[in-house]
N, C-alpha and C positions, 0 to 999 in steps of 0.2 A: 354643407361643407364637404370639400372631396377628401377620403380618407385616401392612408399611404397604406402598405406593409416593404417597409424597406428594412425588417429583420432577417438575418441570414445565421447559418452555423459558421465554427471555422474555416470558411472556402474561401481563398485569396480572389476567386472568377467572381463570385456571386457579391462577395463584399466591394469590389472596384465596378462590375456593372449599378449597382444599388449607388455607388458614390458617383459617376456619369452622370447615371438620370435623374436623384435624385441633391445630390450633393451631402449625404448622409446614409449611416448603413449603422443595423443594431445590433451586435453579437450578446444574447444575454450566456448568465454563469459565465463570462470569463475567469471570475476571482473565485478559487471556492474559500469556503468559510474558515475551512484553517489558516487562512493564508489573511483573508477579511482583517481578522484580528490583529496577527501581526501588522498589516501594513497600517490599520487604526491608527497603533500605536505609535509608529513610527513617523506618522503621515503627523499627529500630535507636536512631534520632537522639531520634526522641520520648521514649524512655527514660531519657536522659540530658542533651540536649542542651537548654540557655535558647532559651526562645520565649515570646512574650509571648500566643502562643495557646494555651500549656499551663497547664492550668488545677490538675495536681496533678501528681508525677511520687514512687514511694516504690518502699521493699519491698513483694512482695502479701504480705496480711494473713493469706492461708492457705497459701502456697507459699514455705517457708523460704530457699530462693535465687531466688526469683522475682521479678519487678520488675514495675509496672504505671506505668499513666500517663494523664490526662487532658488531652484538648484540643478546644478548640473548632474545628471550621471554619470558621466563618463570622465569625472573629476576622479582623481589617483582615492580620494576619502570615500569616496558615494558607496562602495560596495561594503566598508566594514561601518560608517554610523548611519546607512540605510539599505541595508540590504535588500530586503522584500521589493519596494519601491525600486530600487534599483534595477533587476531582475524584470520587474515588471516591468518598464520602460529601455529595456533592452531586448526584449521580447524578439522574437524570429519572426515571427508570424508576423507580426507591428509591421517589423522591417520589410516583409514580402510586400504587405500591401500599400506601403508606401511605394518601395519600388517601383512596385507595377501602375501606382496612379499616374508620378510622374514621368516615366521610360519614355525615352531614352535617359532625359536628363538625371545628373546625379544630384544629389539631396544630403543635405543636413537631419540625420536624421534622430527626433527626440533631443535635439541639442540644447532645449530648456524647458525645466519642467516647472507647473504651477500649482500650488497648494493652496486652495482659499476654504477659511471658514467662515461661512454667511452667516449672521443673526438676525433675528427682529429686527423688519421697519417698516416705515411707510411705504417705499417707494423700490420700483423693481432695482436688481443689482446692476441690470445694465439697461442702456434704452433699446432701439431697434438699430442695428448698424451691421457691416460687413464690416472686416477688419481691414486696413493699409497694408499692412505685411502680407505676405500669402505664403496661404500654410495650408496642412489638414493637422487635424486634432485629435488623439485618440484621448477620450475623456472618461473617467469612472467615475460614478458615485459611490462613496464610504457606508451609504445608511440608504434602507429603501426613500425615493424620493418622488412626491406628489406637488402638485400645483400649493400645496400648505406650506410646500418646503421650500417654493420658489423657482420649480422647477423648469430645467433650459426650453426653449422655444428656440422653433425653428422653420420659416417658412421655405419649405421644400421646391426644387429647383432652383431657386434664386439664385445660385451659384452661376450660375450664366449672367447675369444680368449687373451682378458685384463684379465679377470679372470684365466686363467689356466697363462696368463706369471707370474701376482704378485705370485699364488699361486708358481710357480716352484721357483721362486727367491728366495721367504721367505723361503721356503724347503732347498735351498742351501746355508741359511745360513747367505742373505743378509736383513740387516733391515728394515725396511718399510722405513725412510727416504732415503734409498739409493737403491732402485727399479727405474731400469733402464724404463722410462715412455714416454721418446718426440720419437714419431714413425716417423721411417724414410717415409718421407714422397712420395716412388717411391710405398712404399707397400699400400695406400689408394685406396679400390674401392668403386666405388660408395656411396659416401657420398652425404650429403642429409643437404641443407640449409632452416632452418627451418624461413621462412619469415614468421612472424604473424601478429597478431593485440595486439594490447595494451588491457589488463586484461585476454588476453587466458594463459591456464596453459598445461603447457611442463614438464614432471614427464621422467628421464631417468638414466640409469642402469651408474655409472661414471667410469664402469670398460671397457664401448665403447669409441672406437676413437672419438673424439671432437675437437674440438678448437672454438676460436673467430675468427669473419671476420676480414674486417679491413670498417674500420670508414671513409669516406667518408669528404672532405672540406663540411660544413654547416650542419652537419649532426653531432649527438649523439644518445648512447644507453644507454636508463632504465633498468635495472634489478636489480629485488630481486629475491635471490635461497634460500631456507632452503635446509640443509644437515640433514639427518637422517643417522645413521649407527647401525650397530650390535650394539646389549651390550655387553660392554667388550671387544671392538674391539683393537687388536694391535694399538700401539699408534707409534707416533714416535719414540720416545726415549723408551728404554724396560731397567726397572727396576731389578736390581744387583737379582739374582738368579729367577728371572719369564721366563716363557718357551720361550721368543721371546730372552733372553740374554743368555740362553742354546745353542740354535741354533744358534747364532754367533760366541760360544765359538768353538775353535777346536776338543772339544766336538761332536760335530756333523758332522756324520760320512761321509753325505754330499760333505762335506767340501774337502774331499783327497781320495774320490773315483774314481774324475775324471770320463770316458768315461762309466764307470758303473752305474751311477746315473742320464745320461741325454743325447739326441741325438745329433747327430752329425754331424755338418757341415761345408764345406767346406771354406775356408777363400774367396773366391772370390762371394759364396750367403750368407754369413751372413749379416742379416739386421744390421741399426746404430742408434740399439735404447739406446737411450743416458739419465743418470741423470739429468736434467735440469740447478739442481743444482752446481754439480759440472764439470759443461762442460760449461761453460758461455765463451761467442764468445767474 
């Protein structure tokens, strides 16, 4: 198996070359431990606790005792019932490297954050997939975290290869909710389980293959991810005459060119890469 080192200190140069070619980059101690604590705690509250900066708070949808949570920071509340968090996800640094990935363009940056607590189970937290939205992720772990703990994977470079599938689908006419995304999982090489420590920061491209481990009897996983995307990025749902409801329309020519507008292959190598959504086992 080929090994990576896509770890860097705080350098805005060396963290966006690492995210280029690899579509990931690892700054460890971002958090120190005084700080650990409080955001714990705090990181706790989000899960349960009323705030008018928390934008969703449930069960996770693949972690049968796990709990997730959304908030905004840059909500008028975010700074006085989460400070630390807060702070942490408005980060300068954050911002530089964001900046600089997607420059020229401008960015939403950190406009929602996520809280998930993993427990015990059978089955990993997510499958193999690139995400529909596109983003980069700057993601911490709360508690040192190992393959016991379900830890993230990540097959390196594939950020190229998730970006040109979304781009060809949306070309063809398919909308961003329904971009065919859980990668059959015979095509993964060399992926890469990224075992940290608690307060190091993990920045990566969500157009690369990923998933969650799986969660180990006695064992849980901390994380918080801020999501940054383009401005004005295609949304889910694409609004009555805007260019993402053109190209679903028959309108686009796409659509009924068939073998003229995209390659060609055979029924017995085509991968089974599947909407998550609407493929539910």
């Amino acid at each position: 198996m080929q090994s990576y080192d896509f770890t860097c200190s705080q350098d805005i140069d060396s963290a966006v070359k690492n995210m280029r070619n690899f579509g990931i980059t690892h700054v460890p101690n971002f958090i120190s431990e005084g700080e650990l604590g409080l955001i714990n705690t705090e990181f706790e509250k989000i899960l349960i606790n009323p705030s008018k900066a928390i934008i969703s708070q449930s069960g996770h949808p693949m972690n049968p005792d796990g709990r997730t949570a959304r908030f905004s920071p840059w909500h008028n509340d975010a700074l006085t019932d989460f400070p630390e968090i807060t702070k942490l996800f408005r980060n300068d640094f954050l911002k530089k490297i964001a900046e600089a990935y997607f420059a020229p363009h401008e960015i939403d940056f950190n406009d929602e954050v996520f809280a998930t607590h993993e427990k015990p189970a059978e089955t990993p937290i997510l499958p193999w997939h690139f995400d529909r939205m596109q983003s980069i992720k700057f993601w911490f772990y709360l508690t040192d975290t190992t393959k016991e703990n379900g830890a993230f994977e990540y097959c390196p470079s594939t950020h190229w290869e998730g970006h040109y599938r979304a781009g060809f689908h949306l070309s063809q006419g398919c909308g961003v909710e329904d971009i065919p995304n859980d990668i059959d999982e015979s095509l993964i090489r060399n992926p890469v389980s990224l075992e940290l420590k608690a307060g190091d920061l993990l920045i990566f491209d969500s157009d690369g293959f990923h998933r969650g481990g799986i969660v180990q009897p006695d064992q849980e996983r901390r994380v918080l991810r801020g999501h940054t995307h383009p401005k004005n990025l295609r949304r889910y749902s694409d609004k009555p005459l805007s260019a993402g409801w053109w190209l679903k329309s028959f309108l686009n020519i796409n659509k009924w060119t068939g073998n003229a507008s995209k390659r060609i292959l055979g029924d017995q190598v085509q991968d089974h890469t599947l909407n998550r959504k609407k493929h539910k086992n």
